[in-house]
C-alpha positions as a printed Julia matrix, in Angstrom:
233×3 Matrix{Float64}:
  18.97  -12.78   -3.41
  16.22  -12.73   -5.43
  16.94  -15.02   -8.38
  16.48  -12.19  -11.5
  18.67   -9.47   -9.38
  21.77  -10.24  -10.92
  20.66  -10.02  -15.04
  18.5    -6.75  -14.02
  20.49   -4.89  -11.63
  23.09   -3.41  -14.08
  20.7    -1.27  -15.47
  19.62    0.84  -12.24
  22.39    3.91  -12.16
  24.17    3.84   -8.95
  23.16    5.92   -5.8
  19.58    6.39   -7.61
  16.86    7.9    -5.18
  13.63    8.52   -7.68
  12.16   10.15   -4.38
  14.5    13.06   -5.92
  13.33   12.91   -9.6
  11.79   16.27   -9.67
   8.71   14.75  -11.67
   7.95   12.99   -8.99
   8.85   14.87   -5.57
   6.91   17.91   -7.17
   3.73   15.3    -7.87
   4.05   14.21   -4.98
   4.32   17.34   -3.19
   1.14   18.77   -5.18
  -0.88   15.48   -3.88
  -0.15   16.46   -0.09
  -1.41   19.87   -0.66
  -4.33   18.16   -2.1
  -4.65   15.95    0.47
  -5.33   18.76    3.33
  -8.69   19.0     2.22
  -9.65   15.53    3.11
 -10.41   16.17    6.86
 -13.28   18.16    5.3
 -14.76   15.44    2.3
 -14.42   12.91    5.24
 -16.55   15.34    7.25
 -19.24   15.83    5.07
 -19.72   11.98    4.34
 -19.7    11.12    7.51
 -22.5    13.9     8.13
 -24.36   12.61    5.27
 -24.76    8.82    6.5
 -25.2    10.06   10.91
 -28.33    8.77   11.5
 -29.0     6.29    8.85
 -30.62    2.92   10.36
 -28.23    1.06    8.02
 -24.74    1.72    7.82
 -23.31    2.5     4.04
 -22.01   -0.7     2.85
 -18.16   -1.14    2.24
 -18.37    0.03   -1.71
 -20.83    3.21   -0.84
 -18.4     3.7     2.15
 -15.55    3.82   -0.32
 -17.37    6.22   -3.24
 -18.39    8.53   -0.15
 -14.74    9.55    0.13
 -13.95    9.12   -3.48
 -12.28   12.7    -3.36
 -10.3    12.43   -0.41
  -6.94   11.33   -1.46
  -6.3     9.7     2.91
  -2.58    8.9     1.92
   0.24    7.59    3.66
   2.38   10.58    5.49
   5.35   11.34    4.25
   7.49    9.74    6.98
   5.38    6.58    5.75
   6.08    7.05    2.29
   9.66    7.15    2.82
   9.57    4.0     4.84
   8.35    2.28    2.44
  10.6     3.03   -0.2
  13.59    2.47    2.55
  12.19   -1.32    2.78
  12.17   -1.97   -0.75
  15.58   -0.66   -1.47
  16.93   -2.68    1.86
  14.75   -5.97    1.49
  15.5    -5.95   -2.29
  11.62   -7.58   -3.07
  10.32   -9.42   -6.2
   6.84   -9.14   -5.44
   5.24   -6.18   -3.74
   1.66   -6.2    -2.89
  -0.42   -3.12   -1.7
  -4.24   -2.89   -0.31
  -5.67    0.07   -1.16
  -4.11    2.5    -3.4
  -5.76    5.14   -3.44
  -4.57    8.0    -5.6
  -1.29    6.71   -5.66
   1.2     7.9    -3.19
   2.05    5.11   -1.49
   2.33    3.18   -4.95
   4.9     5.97   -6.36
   6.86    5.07   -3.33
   6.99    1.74   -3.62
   7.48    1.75   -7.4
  10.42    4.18   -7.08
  12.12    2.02   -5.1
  11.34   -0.8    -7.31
  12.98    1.17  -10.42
  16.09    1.9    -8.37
  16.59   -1.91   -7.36
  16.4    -2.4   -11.38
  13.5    -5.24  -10.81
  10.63   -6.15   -9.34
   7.15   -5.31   -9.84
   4.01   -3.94   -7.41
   0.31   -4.66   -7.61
  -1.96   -2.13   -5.83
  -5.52   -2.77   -5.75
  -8.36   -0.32   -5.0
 -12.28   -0.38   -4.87
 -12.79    3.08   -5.99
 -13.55    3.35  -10.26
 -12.56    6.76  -10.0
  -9.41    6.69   -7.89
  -8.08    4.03  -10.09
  -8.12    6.13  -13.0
  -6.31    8.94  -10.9
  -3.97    6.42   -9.7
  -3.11    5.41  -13.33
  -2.66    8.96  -14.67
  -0.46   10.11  -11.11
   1.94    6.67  -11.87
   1.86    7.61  -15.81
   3.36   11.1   -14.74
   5.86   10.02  -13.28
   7.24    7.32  -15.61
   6.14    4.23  -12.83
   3.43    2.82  -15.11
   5.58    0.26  -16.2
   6.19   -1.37  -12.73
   2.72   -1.61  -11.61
  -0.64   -3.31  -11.94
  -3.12   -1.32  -10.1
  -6.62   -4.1    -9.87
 -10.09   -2.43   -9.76
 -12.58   -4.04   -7.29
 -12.81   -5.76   -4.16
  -9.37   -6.74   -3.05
 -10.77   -9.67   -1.37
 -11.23  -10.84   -4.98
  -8.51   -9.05   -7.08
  -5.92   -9.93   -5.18
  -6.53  -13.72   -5.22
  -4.95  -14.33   -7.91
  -1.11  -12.23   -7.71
   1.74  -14.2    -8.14
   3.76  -15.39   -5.49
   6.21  -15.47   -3.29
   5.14  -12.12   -1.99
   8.13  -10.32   -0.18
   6.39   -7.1     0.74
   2.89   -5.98    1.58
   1.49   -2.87    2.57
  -2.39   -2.68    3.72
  -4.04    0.04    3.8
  -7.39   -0.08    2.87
 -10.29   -0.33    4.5
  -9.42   -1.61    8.3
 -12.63   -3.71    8.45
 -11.55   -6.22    6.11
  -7.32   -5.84    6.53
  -7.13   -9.59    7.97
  -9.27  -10.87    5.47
  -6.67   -9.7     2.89
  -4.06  -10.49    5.06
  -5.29  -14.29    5.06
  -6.15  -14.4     1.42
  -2.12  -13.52    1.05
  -0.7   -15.86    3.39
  -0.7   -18.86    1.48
   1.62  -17.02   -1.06
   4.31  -15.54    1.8
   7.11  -17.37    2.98
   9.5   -16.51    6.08
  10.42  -13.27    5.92
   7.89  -11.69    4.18
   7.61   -8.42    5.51
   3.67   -6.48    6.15
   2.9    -3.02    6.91
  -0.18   -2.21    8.47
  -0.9     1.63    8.49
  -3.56    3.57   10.24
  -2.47    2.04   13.76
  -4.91    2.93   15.92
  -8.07    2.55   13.28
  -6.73   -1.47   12.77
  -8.79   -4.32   14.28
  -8.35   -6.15   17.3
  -8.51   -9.07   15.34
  -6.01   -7.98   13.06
  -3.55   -6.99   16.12
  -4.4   -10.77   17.74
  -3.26  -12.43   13.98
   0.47  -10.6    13.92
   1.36  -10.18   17.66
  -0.23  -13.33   19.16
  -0.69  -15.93   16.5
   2.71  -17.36   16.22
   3.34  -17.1    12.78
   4.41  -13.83   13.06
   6.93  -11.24   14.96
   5.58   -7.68   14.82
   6.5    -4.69   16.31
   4.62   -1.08   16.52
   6.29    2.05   14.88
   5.61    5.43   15.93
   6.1     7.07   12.04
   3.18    8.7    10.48
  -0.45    7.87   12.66
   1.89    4.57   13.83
   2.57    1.49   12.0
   1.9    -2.37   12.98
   5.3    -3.63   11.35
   5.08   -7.64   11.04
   7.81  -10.19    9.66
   6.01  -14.12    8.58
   8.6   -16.11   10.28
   6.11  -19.52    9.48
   4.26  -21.02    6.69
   2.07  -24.07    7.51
């Protein structure tokens, strides 16, 4: 039990499900509309850079889909806010944030626990200040720190023990943010990789062969690689 649940946990109201808030389930609802457009941004960037003799680096990869909102499905979103009501977490990290969506989930679930606290992080200028204004909304500004920049950097520096991580950013560099982490986890911190098919070998190798973890694929959303630290050197 995490050591501040007992002082904090009087003030959630019982049976609370902030999914349900109308504020945010008609936000949220209005962002997945917006969201069926993105198949078409991500098809225009991707027309814009074929045939370049240099790929886009990671940051002009990022601002090339600055519009697209590429959240987590529904089914993903409710996940997520299962696992923080059930694992109960102090500490919630998040790689890529996006406009949001995935944040309101987690944060909801945060608020209903009566503690805790998220930090998202995203590369994007722009989508950070979306981000802001979508949490703001919905009354979740409180519970989160979204940092601006390269994960790889911002997150460096987020307090630990981390209970609960979600990546998904950009797939190229999720086990480099997965390492910076590590030294902050302990056993039984729980990590969410989305995007299953789009993650790395590498990545895959880390959770499933490494020993350190035991992780398990989900078929929810465009699949899940669902890992549990079970050692900390």
């Amino acid at each position: 039990m995490p050591a501040n649940e007992s002082r904090s946990s009087t003030d959630r109201t019982e049976g609370a499900n902030s999914l349900h808030d109308p504020k945010v389930a008609e936000l949220l609802a209005a962002l997945y509309q917006a969201s069926e457009q993105d198949d078409a941004i991500v098809g225009r960037a991707l027309a814009g850079v074929a045939g370049r003799a240099v790929p886009p680096s990671l940051t002009e990869s990022v601002e090339l889909v600055a519009e697209a909102l590429l959240p987590v499905q529904p089914r993903v979103g409710e996940l997520l806010y299962l696992l923080v009501r059930s694992l109960r977490p102090t500490h919630v990290v998040e790689f890529g944030t996006s406009f949001g969506i995935s944040l309101i989930h987690l944060a909801a679930g945060v608020r209903d626990n009566g503690f805790g606290s998220v930090v998202g992080s995203e590369l994007s200028a722009s989508k950070v200040v979306q981000a802001r204004k979508n949490l703001a909304a919905v009354g979740l500004s409180d519970l989160v720190e979204i940092r601006e920049g390269d994960a790889r950097e911002t997150l460096a520096t987020v307090p630990g023990p981390i209970d609960l991580i979600l990546l998904d950013g950009w797939k190229d560099i999720c086990l480099p943010v997965l390492e910076l982490l590590e030294p902050k986890m302990h056993p039984g911190t729980v990590v969410l990789a989305d995007n299953l098919s789009m993650l790395p070998p590498e990545y895959l190798d880390r959770v499933r062969t490494g020993g350190d973890y035991v992780s398990v694929d989900l078929p929810v959303g465009e699949g899940i690689e669902l890992s549990t630290r079970i050692t900390v050197s």
